[in-house]
C-alpha positions in Angstrom: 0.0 0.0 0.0 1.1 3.8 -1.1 1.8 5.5 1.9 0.0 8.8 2.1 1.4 12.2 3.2 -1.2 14.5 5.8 -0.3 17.9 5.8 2.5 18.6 8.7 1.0 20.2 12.1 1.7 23.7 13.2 4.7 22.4 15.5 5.9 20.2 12.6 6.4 23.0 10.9 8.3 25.4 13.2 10.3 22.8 15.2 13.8 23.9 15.2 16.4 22.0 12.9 18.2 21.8 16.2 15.7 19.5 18.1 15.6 17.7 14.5 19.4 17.3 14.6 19.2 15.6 18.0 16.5 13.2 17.7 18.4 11.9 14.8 21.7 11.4 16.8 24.2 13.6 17.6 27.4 12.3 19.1 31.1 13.2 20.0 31.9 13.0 16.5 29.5 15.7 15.1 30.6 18.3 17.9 33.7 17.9 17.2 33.0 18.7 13.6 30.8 21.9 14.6 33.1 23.2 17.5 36.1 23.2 14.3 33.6 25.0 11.9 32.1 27.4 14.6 35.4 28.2 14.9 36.2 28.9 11.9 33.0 30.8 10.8 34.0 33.0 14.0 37.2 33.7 12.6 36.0 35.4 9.9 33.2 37.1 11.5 35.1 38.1 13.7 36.5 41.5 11.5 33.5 41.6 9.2 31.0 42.3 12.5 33.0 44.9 13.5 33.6 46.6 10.1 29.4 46.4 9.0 29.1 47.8 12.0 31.6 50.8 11.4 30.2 51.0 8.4 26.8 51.1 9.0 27.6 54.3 11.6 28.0 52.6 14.9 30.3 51.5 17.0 32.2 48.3 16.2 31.3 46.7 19.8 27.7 46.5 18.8 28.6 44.4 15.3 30.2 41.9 17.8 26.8 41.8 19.9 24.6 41.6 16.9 27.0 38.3 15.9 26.7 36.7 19.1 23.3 37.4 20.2 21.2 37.2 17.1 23.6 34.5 15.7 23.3 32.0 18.8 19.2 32.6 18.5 19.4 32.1 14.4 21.1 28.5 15.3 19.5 27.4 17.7 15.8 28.0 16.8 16.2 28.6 12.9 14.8 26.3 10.0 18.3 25.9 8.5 20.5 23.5 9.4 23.3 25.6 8.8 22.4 29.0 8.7 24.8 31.6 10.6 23.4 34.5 11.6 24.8 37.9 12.5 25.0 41.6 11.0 25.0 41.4 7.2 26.8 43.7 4.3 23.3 44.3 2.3 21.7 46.1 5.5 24.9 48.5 5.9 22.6 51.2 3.6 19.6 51.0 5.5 21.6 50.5 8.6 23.4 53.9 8.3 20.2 55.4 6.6 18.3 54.9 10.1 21.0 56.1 12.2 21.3 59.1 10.5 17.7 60.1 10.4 16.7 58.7 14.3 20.1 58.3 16.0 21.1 55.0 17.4 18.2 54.2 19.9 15.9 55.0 16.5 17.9 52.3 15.2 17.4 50.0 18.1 13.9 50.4 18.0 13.4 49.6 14.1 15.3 46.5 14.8 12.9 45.3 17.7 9.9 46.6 15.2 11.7 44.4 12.3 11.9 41.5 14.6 8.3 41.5 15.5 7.3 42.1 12.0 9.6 39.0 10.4 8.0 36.7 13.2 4.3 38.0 12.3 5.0 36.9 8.5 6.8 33.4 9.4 4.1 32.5 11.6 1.5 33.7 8.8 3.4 31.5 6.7 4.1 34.1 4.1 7.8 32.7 3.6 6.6 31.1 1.2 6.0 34.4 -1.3 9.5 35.3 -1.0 10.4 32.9 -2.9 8.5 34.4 -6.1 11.1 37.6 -6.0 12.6 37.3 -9.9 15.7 36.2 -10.2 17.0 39.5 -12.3 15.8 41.8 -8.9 17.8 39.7 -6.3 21.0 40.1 -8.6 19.9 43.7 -9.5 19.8 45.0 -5.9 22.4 42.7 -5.0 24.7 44.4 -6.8 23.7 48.0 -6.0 24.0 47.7 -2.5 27.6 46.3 -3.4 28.5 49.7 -5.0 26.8 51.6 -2.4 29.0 49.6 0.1 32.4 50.7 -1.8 31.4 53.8 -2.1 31.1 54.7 1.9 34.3 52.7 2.3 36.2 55.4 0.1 37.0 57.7 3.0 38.9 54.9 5.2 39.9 53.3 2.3 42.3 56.8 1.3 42.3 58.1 4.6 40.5 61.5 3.6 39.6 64.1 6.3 35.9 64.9 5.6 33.3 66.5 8.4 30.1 65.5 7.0 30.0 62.9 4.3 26.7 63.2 2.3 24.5 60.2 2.3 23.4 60.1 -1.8 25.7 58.4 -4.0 26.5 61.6 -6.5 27.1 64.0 -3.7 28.9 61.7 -1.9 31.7 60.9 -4.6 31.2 64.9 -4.9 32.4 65.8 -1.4 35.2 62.2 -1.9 36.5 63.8 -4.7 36.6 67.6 -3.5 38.6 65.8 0.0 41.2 64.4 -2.3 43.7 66.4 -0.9 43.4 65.0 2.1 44.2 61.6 1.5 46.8 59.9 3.6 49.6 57.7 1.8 49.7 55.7 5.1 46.3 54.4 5.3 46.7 53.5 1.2 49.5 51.7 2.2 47.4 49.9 4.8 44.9 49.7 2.9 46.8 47.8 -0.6 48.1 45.3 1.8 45.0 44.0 3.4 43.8 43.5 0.0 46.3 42.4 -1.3 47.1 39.7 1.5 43.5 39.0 1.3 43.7 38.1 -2.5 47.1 36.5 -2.4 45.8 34.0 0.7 42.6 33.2 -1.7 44.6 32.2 -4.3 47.3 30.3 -2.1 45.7 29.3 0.9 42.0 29.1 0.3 41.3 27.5 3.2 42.6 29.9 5.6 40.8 32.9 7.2 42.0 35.6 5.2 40.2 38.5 6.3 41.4 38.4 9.7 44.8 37.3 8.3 45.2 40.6 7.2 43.4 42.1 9.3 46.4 41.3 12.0 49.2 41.6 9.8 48.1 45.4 9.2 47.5 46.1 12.9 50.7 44.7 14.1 52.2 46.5 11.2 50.4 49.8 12.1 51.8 49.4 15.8 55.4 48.5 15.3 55.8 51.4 12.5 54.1 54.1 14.3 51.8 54.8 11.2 50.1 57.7 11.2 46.4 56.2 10.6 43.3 55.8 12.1 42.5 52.8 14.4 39.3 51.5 16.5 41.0 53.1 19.3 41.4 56.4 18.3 38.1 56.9 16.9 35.8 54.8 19.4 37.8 54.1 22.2 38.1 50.3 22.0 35.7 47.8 22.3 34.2 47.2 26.2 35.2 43.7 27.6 31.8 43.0 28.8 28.1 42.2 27.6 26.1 44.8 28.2 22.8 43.6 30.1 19.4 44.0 28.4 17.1 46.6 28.3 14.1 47.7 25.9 14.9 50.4 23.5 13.4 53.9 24.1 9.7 53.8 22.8 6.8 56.6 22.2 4.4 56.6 19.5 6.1 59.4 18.3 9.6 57.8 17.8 7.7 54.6 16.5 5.8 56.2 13.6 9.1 57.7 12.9 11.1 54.5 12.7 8.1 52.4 11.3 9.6 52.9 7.6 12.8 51.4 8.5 11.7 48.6 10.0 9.4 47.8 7.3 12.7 48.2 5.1 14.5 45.9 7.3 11.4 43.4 7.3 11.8 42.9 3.6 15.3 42.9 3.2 15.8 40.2 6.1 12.8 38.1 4.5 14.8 38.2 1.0 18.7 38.2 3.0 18.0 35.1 5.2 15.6 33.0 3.0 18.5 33.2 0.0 21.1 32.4 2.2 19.2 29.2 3.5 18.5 28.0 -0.1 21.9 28.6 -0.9 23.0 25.9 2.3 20.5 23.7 0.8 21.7 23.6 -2.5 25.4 22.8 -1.2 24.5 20.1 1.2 21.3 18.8 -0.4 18.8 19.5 3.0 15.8 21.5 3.1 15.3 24.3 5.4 11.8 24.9 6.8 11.2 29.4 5.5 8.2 30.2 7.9 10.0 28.5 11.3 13.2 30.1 9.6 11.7 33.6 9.3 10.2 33.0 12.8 13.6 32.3 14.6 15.0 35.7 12.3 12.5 37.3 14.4 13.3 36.3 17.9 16.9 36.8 17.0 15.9 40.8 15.9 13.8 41.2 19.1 16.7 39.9 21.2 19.6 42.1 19.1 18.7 45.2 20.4 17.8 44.5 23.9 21.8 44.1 24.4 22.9 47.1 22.0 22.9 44.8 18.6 21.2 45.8 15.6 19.7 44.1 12.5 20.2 40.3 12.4 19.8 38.3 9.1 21.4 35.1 7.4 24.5 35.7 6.0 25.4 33.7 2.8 29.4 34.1 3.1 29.7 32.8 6.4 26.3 29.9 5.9 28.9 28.7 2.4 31.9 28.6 5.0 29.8 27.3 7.9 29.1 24.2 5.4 32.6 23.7 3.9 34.0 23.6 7.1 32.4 20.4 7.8 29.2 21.2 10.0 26.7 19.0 11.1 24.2 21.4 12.8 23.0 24.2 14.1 25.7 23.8 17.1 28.3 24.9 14.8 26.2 27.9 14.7 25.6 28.4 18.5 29.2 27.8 19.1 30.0 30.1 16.3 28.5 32.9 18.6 30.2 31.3 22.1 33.5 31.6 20.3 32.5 35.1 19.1 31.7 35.7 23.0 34.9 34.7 24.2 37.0 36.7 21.5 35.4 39.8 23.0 35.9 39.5 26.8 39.5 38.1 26.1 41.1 40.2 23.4 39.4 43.1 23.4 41.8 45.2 24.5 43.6 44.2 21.2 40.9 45.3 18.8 42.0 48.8 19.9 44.9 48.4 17.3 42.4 47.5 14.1 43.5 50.4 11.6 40.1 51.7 10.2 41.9 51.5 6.4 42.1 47.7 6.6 38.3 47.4 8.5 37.4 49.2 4.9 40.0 46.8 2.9 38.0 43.9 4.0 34.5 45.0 3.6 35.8 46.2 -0.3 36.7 42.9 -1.0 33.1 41.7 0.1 31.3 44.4 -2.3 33.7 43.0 -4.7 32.2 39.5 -4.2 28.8 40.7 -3.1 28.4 42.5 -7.0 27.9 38.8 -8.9 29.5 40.3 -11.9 28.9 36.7 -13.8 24.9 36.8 -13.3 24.8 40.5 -14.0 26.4 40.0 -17.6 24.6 37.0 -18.4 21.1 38.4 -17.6 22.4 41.4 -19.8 22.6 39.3 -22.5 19.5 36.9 -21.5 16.7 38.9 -22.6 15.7 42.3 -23.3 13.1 42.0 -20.4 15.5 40.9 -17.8 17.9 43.1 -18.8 15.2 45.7 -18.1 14.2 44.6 -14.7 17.8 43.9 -13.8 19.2 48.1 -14.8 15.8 49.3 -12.7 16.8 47.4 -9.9 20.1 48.8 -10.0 19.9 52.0 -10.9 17.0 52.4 -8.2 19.0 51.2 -5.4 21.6 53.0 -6.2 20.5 56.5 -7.1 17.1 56.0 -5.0 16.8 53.6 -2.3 16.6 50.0 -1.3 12.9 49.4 -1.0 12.2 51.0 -4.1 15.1 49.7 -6.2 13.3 46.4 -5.4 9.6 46.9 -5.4 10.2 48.8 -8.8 12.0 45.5 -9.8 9.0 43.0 -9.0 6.5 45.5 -10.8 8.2 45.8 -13.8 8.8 42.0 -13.7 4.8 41.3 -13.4 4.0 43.9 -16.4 6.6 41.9 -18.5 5.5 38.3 -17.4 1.8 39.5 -18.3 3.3 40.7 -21.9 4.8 37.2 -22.3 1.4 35.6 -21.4 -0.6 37.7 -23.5 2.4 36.9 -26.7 2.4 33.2 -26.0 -2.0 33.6 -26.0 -1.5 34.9 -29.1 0.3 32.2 -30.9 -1.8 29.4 -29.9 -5.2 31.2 -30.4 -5.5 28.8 -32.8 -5.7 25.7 -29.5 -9.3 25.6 -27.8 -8.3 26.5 -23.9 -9.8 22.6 -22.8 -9.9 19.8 -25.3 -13.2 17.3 -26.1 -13.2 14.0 -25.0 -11.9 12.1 -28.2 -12.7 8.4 -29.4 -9.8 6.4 -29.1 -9.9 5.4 -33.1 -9.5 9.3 -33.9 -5.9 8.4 -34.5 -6.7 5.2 -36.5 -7.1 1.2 -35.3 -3.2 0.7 -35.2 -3.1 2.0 -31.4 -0.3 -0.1 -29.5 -1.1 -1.5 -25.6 0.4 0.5 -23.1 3.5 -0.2 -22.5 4.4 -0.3 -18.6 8.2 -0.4 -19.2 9.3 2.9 -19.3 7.5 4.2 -16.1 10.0 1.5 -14.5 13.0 2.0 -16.3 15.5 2.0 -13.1 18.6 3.5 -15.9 16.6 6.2 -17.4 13.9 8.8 -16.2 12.2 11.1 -18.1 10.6 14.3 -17.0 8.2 16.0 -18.8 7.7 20.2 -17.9 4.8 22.2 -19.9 3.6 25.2 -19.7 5.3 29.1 -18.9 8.4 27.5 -16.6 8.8 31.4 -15.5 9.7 32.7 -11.1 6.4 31.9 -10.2 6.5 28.8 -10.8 10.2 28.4 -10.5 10.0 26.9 -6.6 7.3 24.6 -7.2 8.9 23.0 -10.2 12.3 23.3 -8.6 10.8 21.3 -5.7 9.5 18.5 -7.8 12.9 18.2 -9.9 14.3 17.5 -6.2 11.7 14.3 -5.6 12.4 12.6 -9.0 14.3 9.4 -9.4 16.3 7.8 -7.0 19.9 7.7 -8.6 18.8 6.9 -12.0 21.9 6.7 -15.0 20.5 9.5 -17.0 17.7 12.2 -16.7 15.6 13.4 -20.1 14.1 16.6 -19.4 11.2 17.0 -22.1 10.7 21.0 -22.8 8.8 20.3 -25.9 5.6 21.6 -24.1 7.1 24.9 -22.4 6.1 27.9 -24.1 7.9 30.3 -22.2 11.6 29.9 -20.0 12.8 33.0 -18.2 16.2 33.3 -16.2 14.8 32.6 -12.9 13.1 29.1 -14.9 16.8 28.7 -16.1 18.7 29.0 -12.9 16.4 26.2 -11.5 17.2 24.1 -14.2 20.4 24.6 -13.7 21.3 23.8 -10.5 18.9 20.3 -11.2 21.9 19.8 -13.8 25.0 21.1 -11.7 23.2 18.3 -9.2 22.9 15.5 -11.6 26.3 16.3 -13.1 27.6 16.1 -9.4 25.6 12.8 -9.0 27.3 11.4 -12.5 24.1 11.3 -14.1 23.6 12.5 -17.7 21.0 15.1 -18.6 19.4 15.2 -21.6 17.4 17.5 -22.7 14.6 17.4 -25.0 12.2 19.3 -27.0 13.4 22.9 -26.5 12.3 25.5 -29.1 14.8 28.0 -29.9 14.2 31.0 -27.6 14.2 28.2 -24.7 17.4 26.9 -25.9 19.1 30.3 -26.2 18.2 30.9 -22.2 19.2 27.6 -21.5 22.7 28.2 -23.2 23.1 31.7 -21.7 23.1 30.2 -18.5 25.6 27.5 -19.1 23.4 24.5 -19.5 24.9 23.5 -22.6 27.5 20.5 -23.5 29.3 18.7 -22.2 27.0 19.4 -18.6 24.2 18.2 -21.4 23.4 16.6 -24.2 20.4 17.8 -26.7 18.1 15.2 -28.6 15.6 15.8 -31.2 12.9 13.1 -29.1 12.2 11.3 -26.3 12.9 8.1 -27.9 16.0 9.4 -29.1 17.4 10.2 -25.7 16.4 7.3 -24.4 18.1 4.9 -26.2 21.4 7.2 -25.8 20.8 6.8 -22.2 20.3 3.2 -22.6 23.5 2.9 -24.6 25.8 5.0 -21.9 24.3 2.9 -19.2 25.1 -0.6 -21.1 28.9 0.8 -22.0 28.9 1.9 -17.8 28.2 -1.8 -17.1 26.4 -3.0 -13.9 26.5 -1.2 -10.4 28.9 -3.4 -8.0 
């Protein structure tokens, strides 16, 4: 008998992955491997807190309680596996945007607003609609708030003397370029070594923790020299060797109709930040996190943040990717990750004092640099005139504009085009009545062959058939079935000969199907696709050898059939 699947109860749904982790065994050997990769996500998160925090236009201690705080809550109650949480590069706009406008306790109030608001939508299960964001506006804003980051590093990155630095991109670079005067040949120094360390230890020692690498190398060199730049001690007075105890925010209805924008800003960034960076874990390791008990946990974790001085928590893909490669089991890598954090700061802090500001900003230009994903910007240039579209209003939006904008402009524009494309694919098959009559079964002629069971049991090859507009909103669903089919067959045959219409986000989910076969060994063909589908396809890099094309189904199958006969029998 089939087994049947009942919808999962409320608590099924927003159990921790941690509580999941231990009821399926977790032993010496698995803490060992999270207390090495909490270690090593530490490391590295380490520097970056406390430069998003300078950045963002507070003081580097509260980066540090944002990391340890909201990342211990993130782990230990999140829907990820492996999700590290902890301040994030993508909220240094809004960050500073908030502090300027309402002053630091403004800030801490839009956080504890944010966090009340991301739990409301997990436990409304709206996690869900994130996931319908195009793909062109995630790598559109992405890469906006990458050049907004490099551009408020410019100051500490040349050591310029500047009172008030404007917030707007064009009068900033304005006032940068009018303070060139200023600049100090010590902190470029500083700064062209941290980068350049941080580069050279990529390419050497990939494995190492290059940012605070460099990091130390510039601070010791800094000290011994007696170089005349700016350090954490100089302009903030070091970093307090104690956790501040926790208290609510400052709160009248004044002040919270002020900051209510804000957090609404932070609401939807941390929905889109933390949700992307738990689908990129799943996509290395193969899990599934759980969005609504994921968004619910990014709430708690913003409601705590504050209360000790922290500010806006959300999952961080940089250190979630290093959290995995370094061998984590669980979401006790994560809650160690924020213990080790903890014990940094009440042991060395003295230290941090020493932290010239020029390599702080070295570091955080190297993650703009790697936050801009220059590959999927060009290759949606090129996809489509459409994406294109949405990707340069995303952009330009963010960038000239602001954040929420830049991406709410994005979706709109992405909705008018998809109904475009609906109406033009309506169009061409006007001629197709919307539901078929019922139809004898000699319509065809008497020469109709009995079914033929063999294929549906083929154990070598399966064949999957998609039809219809494969486009982001139904990108998740179909990206979810792709996941459930087969159980390590010897080659896949993806029929597109019933898709009318593939856009990039359509593409990227096939594509990471592929990148998961080819990991598997399995072959891919693929089947059916009219030219416009096969142009997207091969713009995003599904394309030989990953894949093989076929002009049928039969076709394909009897390739697959062949490579599994020259493959021989599994031992």
């Amino acid at each position: 008998m089939a087994a049947t699947s009942s919808k999962p109860s409320f608590v099924e749904l927003y159990t921790p992955k941690l509580l999941t982790v231990l009821r399926e065994g977790y032993g010496l050997a698995s803490f060992k491997a999270d207390a090495i990769s909490g270690l090593t996500v530490a490391i590295v998160a380490l520097p970056l807190s406390m430069a998003i925090a300078i950045a963002s236009g507070v003081t580097p201690d509260r980066g540090l309680y944002t990391s340890i705080i909201g990342g211990f809550i993130v782990s230990a109650l999140g829907g990820s596996r492996f999700q590290i949480g902890g301040p994030a590069g993508a909220f240094i706009v809004l960050v500073a945007a908030c502090v300027a406008q309402h002053g630091v306790d403004g800030l801490l109030l839009a956080t504890f607003l944010s966090g009340l608001m991301l739990a409301a939508v997990g436990l409304l299960g709206l996690g869900t609609f994130i996931k319908y964001i195009p793909y062109p506006v995630t790598v559109g804003f992405t890469a906006g708030i990458a050049v907004i980051i490099f551009a408020s590093q410019i100051k500490d990155l040349l050591g310029l003397t500047l009172a008030n630095e404007p917030g707007p991109l064009l009068p900033k670079l304005e006032a940068l370029a009018g303070a060139w005067p200023s600049a100090s040949p010590a902190a470029i120094a500083v700064t062209a070594v941290t980068i350049g360390l941080i580069l050279l230890l990529r390419r050497l020692r990939p494995h190492w923790p290059a940012f605070i690498i460099a990091v130390a190398i510039a601070a010791v060199g800094v000290a011994v020299l007696g170089a005349p730049v700016e350090t954490i001690g100089t302009r903030f007075g070091g970093i307090p060797q104690v956790l501040p105890l926790p208290r609510l925010p400052a709160i009248s209805w004044e002040k919270f109709g002020a900051v209510l924008p804000n957090a609404l800003s932070f609401t939807l960034l941390g929905c889109i930040e933390s949700l992307l960076s738990a689908v990129v874990a799943d996509s290395m390791t193969g899990r599934r996190h759980r969005s609504n008990g994921e968004l619910v946990a990014q709430g708690l974790a913003n409601m705590a943040s504050p209360l000790f001085g922290g500010f806006c928590v959300t999952g961080n893909i940089a250190r979630t990717a290093t959290n995995v490669r370094s061998g984590a089991r669980g979401p006790i890598s994560g809650m160690l990750h924020a213990t080790f954090l903890l014990f940094f700061m009440l042991a060395a802090a003295p230290l941090a004092s020493y932290i010239p500001l020029a390599a702080l900003a070295g570091v955080l230009a190297v993650v703009a640099w790697n936050m801009a994903e220059k590959h999927e910007f060009a290759t949606l240039i090129r996809a489509s005139r459409g994406d294109a579209v949405v990707l340069l209003v995303t952009f330009l939006l963010v960038i000239f504009v602001d954040l929420s904008t830049g991406i709410v402009a994005g979706f709109v524009v992405s909705a008018l085009l998809f109904l475009h494309r609906m109406a033009q694919s309506v169009a061409i098959e006007t001629g197709m009545p919307m539901m078929e009559e019922d139809r004898a079964d000699t319509v065809n002629g008497n020469g109709r062959k009995p079914y033929d069971a063999v294929p549906a049991m083929d154990p070598d090859v399966v064949v999957v058939r998609i039809s219809g507009a494969f486009f982001f909103g139904a990108a998740a669903a179909v990206g979810a079935a792709l996941d459930r089919v087969g159980v390590a067959p010897k080659t896949y045959v993806v029929d597109l000969s019933a898709v009318s219409l593939l856009d990039s986000t359509g593409a990227a989910t096939l594509e990471g199907f592929v990148r998961k076969a080819n990991r598997q060994g399995v072959a891919v063909f693929i089947v059916g696709a009219t030219r416009a589908v096969r142009r997207t396809l091969l713009i995003h890099g599904i394309k030989r050898p990953r894949v093989r094309f076929a002009a049928s189904v039969s076709e394909a199958v009897a390739a697959g059939h062949a490579r599994a006969e020259r493959a021989g029998p599994a031992i």
